[in-house]
Chimera marker file (.cmm) of the C-alpha trace (Angstrom):
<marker_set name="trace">
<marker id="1" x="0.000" y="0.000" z="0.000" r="1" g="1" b="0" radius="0.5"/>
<marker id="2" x="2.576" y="2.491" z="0.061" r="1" g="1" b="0" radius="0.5"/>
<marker id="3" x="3.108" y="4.211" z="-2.512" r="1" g="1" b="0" radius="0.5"/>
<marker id="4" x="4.824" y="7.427" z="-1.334" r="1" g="1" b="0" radius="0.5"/>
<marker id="5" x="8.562" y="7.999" z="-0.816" r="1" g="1" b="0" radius="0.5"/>
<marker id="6" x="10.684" y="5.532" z="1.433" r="1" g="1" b="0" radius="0.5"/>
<marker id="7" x="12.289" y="6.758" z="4.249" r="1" g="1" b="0" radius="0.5"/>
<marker id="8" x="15.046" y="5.096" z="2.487" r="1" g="1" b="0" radius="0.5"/>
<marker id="9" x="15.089" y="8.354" z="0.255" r="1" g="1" b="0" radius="0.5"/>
<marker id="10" x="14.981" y="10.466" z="3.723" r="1" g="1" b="0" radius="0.5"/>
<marker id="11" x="18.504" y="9.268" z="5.032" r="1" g="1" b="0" radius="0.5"/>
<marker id="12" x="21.817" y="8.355" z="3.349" r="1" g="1" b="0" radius="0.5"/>
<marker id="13" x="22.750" y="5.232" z="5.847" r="1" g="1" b="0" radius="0.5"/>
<marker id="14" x="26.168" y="4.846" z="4.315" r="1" g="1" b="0" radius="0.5"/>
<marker id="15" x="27.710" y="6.229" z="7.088" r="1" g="1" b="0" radius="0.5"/>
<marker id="16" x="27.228" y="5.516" z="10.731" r="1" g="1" b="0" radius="0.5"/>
<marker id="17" x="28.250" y="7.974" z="12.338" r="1" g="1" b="0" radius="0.5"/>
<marker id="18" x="26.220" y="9.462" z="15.880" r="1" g="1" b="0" radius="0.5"/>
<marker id="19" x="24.428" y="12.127" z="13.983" r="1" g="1" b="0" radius="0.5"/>
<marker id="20" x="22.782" y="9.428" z="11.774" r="1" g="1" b="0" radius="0.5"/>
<marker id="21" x="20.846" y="7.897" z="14.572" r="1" g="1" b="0" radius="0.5"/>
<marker id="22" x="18.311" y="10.448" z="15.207" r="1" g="1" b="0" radius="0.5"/>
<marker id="23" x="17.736" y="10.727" z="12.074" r="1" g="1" b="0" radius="0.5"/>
<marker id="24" x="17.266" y="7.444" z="11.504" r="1" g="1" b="0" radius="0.5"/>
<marker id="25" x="14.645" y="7.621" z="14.385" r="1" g="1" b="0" radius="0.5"/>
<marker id="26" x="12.985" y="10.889" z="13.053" r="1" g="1" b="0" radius="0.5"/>
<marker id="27" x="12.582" y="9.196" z="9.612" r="1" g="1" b="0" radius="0.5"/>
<marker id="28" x="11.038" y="5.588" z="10.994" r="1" g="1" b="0" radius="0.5"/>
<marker id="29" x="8.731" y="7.940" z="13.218" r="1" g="1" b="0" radius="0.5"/>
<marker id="30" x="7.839" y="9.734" z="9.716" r="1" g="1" b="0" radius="0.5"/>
<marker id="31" x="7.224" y="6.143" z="7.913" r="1" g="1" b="0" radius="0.5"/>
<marker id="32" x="4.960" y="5.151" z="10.998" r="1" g="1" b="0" radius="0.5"/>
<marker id="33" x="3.014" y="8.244" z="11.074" r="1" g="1" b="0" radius="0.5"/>
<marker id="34" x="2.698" y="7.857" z="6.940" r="1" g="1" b="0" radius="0.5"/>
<marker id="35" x="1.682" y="4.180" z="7.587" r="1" g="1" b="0" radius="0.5"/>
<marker id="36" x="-1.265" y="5.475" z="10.335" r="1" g="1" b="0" radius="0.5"/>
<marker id="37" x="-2.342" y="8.234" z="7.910" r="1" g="1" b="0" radius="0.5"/>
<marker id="38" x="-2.840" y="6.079" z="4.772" r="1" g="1" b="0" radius="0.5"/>
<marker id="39" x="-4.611" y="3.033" z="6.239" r="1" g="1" b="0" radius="0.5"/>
<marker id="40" x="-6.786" y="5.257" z="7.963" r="1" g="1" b="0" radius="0.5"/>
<marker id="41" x="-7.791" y="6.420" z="4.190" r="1" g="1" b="0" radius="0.5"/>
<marker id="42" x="-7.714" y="2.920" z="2.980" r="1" g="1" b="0" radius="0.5"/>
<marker id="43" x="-10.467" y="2.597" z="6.197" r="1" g="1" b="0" radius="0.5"/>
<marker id="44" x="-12.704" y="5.427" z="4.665" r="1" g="1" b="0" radius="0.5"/>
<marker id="45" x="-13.285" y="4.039" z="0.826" r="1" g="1" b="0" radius="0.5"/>
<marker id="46" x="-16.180" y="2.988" z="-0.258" r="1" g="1" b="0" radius="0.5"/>
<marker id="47" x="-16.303" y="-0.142" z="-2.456" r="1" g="1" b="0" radius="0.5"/>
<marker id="48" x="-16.900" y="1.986" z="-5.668" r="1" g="1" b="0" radius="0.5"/>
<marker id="49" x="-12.996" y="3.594" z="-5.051" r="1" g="1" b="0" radius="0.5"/>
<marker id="50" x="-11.715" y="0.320" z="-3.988" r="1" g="1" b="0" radius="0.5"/>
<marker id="51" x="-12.722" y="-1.142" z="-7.113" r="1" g="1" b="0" radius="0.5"/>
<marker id="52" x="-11.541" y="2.026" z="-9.006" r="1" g="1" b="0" radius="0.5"/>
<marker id="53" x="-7.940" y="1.799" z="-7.258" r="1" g="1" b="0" radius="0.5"/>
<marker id="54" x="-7.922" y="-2.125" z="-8.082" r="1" g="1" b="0" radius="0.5"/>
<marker id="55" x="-8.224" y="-3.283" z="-4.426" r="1" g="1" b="0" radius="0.5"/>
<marker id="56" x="-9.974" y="-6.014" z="-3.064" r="1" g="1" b="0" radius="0.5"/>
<marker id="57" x="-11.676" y="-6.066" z="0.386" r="1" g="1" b="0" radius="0.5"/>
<marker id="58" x="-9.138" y="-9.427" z="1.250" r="1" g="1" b="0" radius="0.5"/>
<marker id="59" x="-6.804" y="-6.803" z="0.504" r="1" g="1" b="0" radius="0.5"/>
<marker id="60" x="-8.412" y="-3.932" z="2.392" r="1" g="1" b="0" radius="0.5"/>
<marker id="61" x="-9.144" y="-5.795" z="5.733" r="1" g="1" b="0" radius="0.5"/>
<marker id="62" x="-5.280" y="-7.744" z="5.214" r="1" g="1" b="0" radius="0.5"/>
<marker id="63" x="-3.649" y="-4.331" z="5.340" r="1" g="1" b="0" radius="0.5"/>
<marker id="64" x="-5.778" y="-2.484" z="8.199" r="1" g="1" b="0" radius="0.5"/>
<marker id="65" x="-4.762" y="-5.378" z="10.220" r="1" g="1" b="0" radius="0.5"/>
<marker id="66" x="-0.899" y="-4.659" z="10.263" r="1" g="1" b="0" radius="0.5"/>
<marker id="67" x="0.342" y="-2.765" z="13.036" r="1" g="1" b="0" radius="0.5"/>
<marker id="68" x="1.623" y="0.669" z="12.275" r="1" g="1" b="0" radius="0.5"/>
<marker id="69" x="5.255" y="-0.858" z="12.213" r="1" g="1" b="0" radius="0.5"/>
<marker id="70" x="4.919" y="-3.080" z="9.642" r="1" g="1" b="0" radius="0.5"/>
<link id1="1" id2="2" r="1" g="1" b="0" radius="0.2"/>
<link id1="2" id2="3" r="1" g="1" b="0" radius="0.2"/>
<link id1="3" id2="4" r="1" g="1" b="0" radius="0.2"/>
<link id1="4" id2="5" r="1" g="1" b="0" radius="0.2"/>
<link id1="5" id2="6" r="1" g="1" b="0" radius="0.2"/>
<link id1="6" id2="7" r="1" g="1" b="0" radius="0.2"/>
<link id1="7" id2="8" r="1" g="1" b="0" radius="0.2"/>
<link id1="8" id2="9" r="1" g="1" b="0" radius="0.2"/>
<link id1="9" id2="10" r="1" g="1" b="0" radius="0.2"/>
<link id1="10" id2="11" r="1" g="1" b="0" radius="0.2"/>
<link id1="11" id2="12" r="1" g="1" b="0" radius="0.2"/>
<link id1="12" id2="13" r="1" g="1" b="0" radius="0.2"/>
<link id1="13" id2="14" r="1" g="1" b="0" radius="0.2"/>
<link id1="14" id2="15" r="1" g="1" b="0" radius="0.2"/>
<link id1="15" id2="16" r="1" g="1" b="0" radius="0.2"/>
<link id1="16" id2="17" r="1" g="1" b="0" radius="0.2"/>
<link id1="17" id2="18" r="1" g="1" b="0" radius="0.2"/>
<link id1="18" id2="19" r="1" g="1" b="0" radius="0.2"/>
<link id1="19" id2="20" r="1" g="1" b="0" radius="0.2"/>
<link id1="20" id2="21" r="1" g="1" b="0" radius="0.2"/>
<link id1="21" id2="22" r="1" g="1" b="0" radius="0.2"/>
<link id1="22" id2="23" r="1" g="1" b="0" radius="0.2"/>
<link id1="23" id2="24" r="1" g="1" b="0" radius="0.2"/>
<link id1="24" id2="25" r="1" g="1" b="0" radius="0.2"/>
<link id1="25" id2="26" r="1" g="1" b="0" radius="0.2"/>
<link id1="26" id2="27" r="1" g="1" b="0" radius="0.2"/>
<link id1="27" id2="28" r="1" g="1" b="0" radius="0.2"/>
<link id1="28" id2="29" r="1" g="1" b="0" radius="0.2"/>
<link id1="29" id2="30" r="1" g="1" b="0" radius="0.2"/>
<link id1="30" id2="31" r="1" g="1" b="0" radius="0.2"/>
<link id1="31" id2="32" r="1" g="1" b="0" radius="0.2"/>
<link id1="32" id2="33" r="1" g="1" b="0" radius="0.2"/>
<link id1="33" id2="34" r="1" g="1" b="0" radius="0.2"/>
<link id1="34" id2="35" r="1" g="1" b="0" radius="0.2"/>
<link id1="35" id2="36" r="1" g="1" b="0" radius="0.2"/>
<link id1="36" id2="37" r="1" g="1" b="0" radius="0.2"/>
<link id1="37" id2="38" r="1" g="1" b="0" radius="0.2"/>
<link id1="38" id2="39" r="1" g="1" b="0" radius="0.2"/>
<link id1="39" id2="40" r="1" g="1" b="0" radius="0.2"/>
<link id1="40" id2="41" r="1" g="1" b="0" radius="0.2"/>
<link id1="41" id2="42" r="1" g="1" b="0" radius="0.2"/>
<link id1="42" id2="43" r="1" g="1" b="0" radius="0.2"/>
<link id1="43" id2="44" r="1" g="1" b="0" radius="0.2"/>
<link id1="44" id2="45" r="1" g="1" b="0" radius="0.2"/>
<link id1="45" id2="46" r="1" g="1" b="0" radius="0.2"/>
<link id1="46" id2="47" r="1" g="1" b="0" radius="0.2"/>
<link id1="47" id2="48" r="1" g="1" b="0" radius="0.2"/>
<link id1="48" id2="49" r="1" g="1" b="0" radius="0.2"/>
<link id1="49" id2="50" r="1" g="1" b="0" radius="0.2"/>
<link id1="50" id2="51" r="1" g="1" b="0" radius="0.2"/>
<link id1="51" id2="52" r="1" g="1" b="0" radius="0.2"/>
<link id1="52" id2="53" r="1" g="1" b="0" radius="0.2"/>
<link id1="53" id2="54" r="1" g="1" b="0" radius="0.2"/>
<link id1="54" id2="55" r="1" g="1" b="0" radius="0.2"/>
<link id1="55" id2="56" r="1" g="1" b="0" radius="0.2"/>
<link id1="56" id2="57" r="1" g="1" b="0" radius="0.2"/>
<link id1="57" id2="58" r="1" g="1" b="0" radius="0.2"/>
<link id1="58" id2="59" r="1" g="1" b="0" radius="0.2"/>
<link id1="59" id2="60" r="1" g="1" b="0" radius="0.2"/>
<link id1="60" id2="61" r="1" g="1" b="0" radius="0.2"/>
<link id1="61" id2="62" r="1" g="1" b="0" radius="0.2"/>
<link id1="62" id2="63" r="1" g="1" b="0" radius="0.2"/>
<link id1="63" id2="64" r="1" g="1" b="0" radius="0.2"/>
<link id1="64" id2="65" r="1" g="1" b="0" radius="0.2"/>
<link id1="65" id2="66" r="1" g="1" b="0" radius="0.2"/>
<link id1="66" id2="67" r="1" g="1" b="0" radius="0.2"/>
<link id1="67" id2="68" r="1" g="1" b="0" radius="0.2"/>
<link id1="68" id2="69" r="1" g="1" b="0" radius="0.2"/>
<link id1="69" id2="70" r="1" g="1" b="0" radius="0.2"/>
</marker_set>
């Protein structure tokens, strides 16, 4: 279901040095908070825009029952 930018793209983890772990922390925080946001959308379609957006309720119900951290 996600289809926006990785936090991946957020931090350059090539080096490991001490400044790297907050942001590290900042950008996991961002990809949970991304995660709650969208599946709460996903929550809110009706079966007209699932269908539209080629996703089935399987689908639907599979992905509102990850936690926020996966």
């Amino acid at each position: 279901m996600e289809r926006t930018l990785s936090s991946d793209l957020l931090v350059d983890n090539s080096s490991k040095s001490a400044t790297s772990l907050p942001l590290n922390i900042l950008a996991t925080l961002l990809l949970w908070q991304r995660r709650i946001v969208s599946r709460r959308q996903l929550a809110r379609l009706d079966p007209r825009l699932l269908a539209d957006a080629g996703i089935s309720e399987s689908q639907r119900y599979a992905e509102l029952s990850k936690p926020f951290w996966r």
